[in-house]
Structure formats: structure tokens, C-alpha cells
N, C-alpha and C positions, 0 to 999 in steps of 0.2 A: 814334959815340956811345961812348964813356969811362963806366966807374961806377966808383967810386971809393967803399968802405964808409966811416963817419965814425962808426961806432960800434960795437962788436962785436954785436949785435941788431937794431937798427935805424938808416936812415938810410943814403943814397949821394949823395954830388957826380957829377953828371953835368957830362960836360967835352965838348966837339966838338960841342954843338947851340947853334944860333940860333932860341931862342923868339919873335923879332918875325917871321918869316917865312913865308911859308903851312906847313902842317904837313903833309908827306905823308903818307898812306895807313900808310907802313910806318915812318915814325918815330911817329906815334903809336900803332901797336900796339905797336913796342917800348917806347915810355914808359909802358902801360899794362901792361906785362909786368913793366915794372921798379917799376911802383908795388906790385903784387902782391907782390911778393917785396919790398924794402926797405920800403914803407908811408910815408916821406915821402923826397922826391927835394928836394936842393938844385941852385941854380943861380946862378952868379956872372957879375956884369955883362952881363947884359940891358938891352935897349932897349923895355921890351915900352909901348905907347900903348893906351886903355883899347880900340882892335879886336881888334888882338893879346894883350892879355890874356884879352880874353872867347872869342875861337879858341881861344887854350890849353886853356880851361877846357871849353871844349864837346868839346874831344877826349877827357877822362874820362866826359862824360857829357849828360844836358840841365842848360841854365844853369839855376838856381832863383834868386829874391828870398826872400832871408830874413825872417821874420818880424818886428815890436819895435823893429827899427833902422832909425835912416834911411838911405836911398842917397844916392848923390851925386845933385844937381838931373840928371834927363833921363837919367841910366841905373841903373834900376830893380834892375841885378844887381850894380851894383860899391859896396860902403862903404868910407867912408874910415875907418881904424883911428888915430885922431890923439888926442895927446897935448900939449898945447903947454907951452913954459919955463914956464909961471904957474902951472901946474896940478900944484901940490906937495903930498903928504899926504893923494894920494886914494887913490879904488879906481880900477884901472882896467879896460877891459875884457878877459875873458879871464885873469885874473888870479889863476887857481887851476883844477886840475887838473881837467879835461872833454873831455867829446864835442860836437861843438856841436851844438846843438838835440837834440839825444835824446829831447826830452817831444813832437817831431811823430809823426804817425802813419808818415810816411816821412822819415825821420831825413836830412840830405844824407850823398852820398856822402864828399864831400869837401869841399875850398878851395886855392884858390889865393891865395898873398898874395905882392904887391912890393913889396921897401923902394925908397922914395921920399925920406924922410929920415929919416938915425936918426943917433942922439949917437954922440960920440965913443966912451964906453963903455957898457956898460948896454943893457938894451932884448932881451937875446936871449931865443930860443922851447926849450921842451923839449918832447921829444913821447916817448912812454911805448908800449913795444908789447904788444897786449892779447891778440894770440895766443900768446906766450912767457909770457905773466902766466897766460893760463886751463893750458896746458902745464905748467906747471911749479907749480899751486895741492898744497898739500896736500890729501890724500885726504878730510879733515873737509869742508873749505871746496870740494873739488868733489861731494862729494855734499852739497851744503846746494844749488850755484849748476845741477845736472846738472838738465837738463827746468823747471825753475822760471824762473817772468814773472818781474820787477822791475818795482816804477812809477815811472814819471817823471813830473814836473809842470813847467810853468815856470815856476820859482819867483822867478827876479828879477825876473817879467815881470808877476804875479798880486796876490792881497789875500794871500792867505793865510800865505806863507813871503817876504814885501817884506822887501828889505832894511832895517834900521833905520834910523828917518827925521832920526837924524843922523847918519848915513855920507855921507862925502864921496865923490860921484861926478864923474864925469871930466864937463864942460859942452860939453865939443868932440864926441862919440859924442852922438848922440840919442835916447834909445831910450824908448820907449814904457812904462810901468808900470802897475800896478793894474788890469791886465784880468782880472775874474772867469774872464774863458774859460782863459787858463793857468792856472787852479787846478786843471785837468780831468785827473783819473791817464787816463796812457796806459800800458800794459803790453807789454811786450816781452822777449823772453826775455833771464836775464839770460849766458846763452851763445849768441851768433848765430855762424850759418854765413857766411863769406866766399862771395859772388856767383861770383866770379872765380876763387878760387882752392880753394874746398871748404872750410876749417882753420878752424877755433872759435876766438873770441874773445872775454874777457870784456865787456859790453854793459853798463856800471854807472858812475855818475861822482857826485863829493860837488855836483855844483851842483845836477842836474837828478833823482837818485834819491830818492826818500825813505822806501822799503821795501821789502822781498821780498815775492813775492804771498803768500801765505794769510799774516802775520805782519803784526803792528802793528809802529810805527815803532818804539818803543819797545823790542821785540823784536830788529827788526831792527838796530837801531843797534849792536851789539855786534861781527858779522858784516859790517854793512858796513864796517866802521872796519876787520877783520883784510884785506879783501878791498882796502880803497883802499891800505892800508897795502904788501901785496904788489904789487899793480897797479904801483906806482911804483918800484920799487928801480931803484936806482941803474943794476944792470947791463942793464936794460930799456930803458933811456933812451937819445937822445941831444939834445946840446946846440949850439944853430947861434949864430954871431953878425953879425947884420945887417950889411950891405956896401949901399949906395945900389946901386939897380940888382942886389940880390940878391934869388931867386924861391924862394919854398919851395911842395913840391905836397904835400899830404898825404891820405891814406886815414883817413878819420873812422868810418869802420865798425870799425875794427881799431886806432886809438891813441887815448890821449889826450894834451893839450896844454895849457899853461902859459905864460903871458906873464910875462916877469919884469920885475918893478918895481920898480927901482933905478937910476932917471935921472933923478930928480926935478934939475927945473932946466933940462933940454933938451927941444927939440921932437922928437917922433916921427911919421911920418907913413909910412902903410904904405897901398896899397887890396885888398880882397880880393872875391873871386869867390868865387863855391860850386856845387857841380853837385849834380846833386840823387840821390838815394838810393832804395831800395824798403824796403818794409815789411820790419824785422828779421826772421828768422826761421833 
């Protein structure tokens, strides 16, 4: 196994594995060694079929079903991520900087996602690393985020924070809305410790946050703006571009991620897995 950095903070191409093939014992601890330290791992022209994907995905952790979305007909853990040529001048999903699910009570650990079909240009993922983000906070901003919950809600999911009900949403994704019960704050700190590795992470994102604990939103809004603002610099980042048969794994405890929407006109078609996580803390 080959790592390869692809960004100066985050991200490695791993070169010399075949993900369709049972996973042994000691290549998955090394993949699980290299997620730790790089936080999303690429990989180029895989054959992975939805067995071998969901083996992959169980070698970071147990598979979970996400909440909101629908799966594919008959497997409960794999969504299909599609966007098709017709569907110009939407939103799409994933389509601004997040943790996914952050408002569960056990957040997933991760995701697995394979391009299956992606346009000529357009279509790539950014992902943001949140233990260099809480590291490097100035001293205001880490004593506002040190020992303090953040609440989460899930807000495209609920009545309360729905998106505007002339926003165009993607018709291909299915996802469920208007459940009162995502309105429900869940609180988690908003610096978690990494499982695996010990090192603090900022635990905070504009979709699913909506205040710092003892602080009304209104309060908080000021603070969370300087904190998202830091979260994402540039040199945090890195940026991948889909390849058919390209696999990205990433750690959802410790980044956040961004779909970029700029291919309006071509079809997109990705499926993703999720492994599931434990309570922040």
C-alpha cells in the first residue's frame, strides 16, 4: 500500500490496493491507521459491486442507514447520490460545507462514496480538516469553543429551519421533510475528541448548527460565522476530482465536506455507504 499526500493538511491517494477483494485483517488496520492520520483517503479505478462496497465500509466500523434519504430498492445502507442532465438550477445535495448528520445523537463515523458516473468536468468534493481548524483557532475563539455543547437540529429535515418552499431541489435524491422530530436540539460539544487517535476537533457546521449552548442564536450567530469562516481556509482543505470507478473514504468526525455544483447539464451518479459513529464527546 502506497500514500501519496494530495494536499499539504489533509487527504492521501492510496496506490497498490484492490478494494473489490476480501480485505484482510492487516490491510484493514492499515487503512484504518491511514484514515486517522490523513482523514480522507482517495482511490482510483476500483471495481467495487454494492458486496464489496459495503465490506469496505464495515472495515471502519458497523454499517448504519441513514436517516431522511432513501436507499436504493433492497439495500437499506447504500444511497444513490444522482443528479441527472435535466436537473439545472437546483440545490443539490451536500451542497455546502458539513458534517453529515451531526444533529444524531450518534453522529456516523464516516462514508464511503464511488463515482459511478461523473461529467466530463465539474462535480468535485472538498473536504476541510477540523483538527488543524480547532489547532490553529485563535485564543478568543478557543476559549468561546473550550468545554462548550453546540446544538444541532435537522434542519432540512424538520418545520422549523425547511428550506424555502421555492428552492429548487434535486427530484432524483428522495429525502424525506417536515418531521417535527428534526426540530429536536441535540447538543454535543462543540470540540470532540478523536476515538482513534486522542486530538480535538472542531464539532460545528452551517447546515446542522444553530447555537452555542447557554447563547441564543442570535448571539451566537456572530461567533459562529468567525468559527465557519476559519474552519474552511483554503490551506485546510483538499480538493479531489471524480474519475468513474474513483472511491473516496472519509472520517466525518474530524472534517467537513462540500459538493460542488457546477455541472449543470450532465448526469452525476455516485452510491455512498456510511459506518456509524459514537456519541461526541
Amino acid at each position: 500500500m502506497d500514500l501519496e499526500p494530495v494536499a499539504g493538511t489533509i487527504g492521501a491517494e492510496v496506490k497498490g490496493v484492490d478494494l473489490a477483494g476480501p480485505l484482510r485483517d492487516d490491510l484493514a488496520e492499515g487503512l484504518r491507521k491511514a484514515l486517522g492520520e490523513h482523514l480522507v483517503l482517495f482511490f482510483r479505478d476500483q471495481q467495487l459491486d454494492v458486496a464489496s462496497q459495503k465490506r469496505l465500509t464495515g472495515a471502519f466500523g458497523e454499517l448504519m442507514a441513514v436517516p431522511y434519504v432513501e436507499p436504493l430498492a433492497d439495500e437499506p445502507y447504500i444511497v444513490a447520490v444522482l443528479k441527472e442532465a435535466g436537473e439545472t438550477g437546483i440545490s443539490v445535495f451536500g451542497g455546502a460545507w458539513h458534517s453529515d448528520f451531526s444533529f444524531l445523537p450518534r453522529p456516523p463515523g464516516g462514508s464511503v462514496l464511488l463515482g459511478v458516473e461523473v461529467p466530463p468536468f465539474g462535480g468535485d468534493t472538498l473536504w476541510a480538516n477540523q483538527i488543524i481548524a480547532y489547532e490553529t483557532l485563535p485564543d478568543d475563539l478557543k476559549a468561546v469553543v473550550d468545554g462548550r455543547g453546540a446544538v444541532h437540529v435537522g434542519a432540512p429535515y424538520g418545520v422549523k429551519h425547511a428550506p424555502a418552499s421555492d428552492l429548487r431541489l434535486s427530484r432524483s435524491i428522495h429525502i424525506q421533510r417536515g418531521d417535527p422530530e428534526a426540530d429536536r436540539e441535540v447538543v454535543h460539544p462543540a470540540v470532540r475528541t478523536h476515538p482513534w487517535t486522542g486530538r480535538k476537533a472542531l464539532f460545528l457546521n452551517p447546515i446542522y448548527t444553530t447555537r452555542l449552548e447557554g447563547m441564543s442564536a442570535e448571539d451566537s450567530r456572530p461567533l459562529l460565522q468567525r468559527l465557519y469562516e476559519h474552519a474552511v481556509r483554503p490551506e485546510f482543505t483538499c480538493r479531489f476530482r471524480w474519475t468513474p470507478g474513483a472511491v473516496a473514504i472519509w472520517d466525518n468526525r474530524a472534517t467537513l465536506h462540500y459538493a460542488i455544483n457546477d455541472y449543470d447539464g450532465q448526469r452525476r451518479l455516485m452510491y455512498r455507504t456510511t459506518f456509524a459513529g459514537e456519541e461526541p464527546y
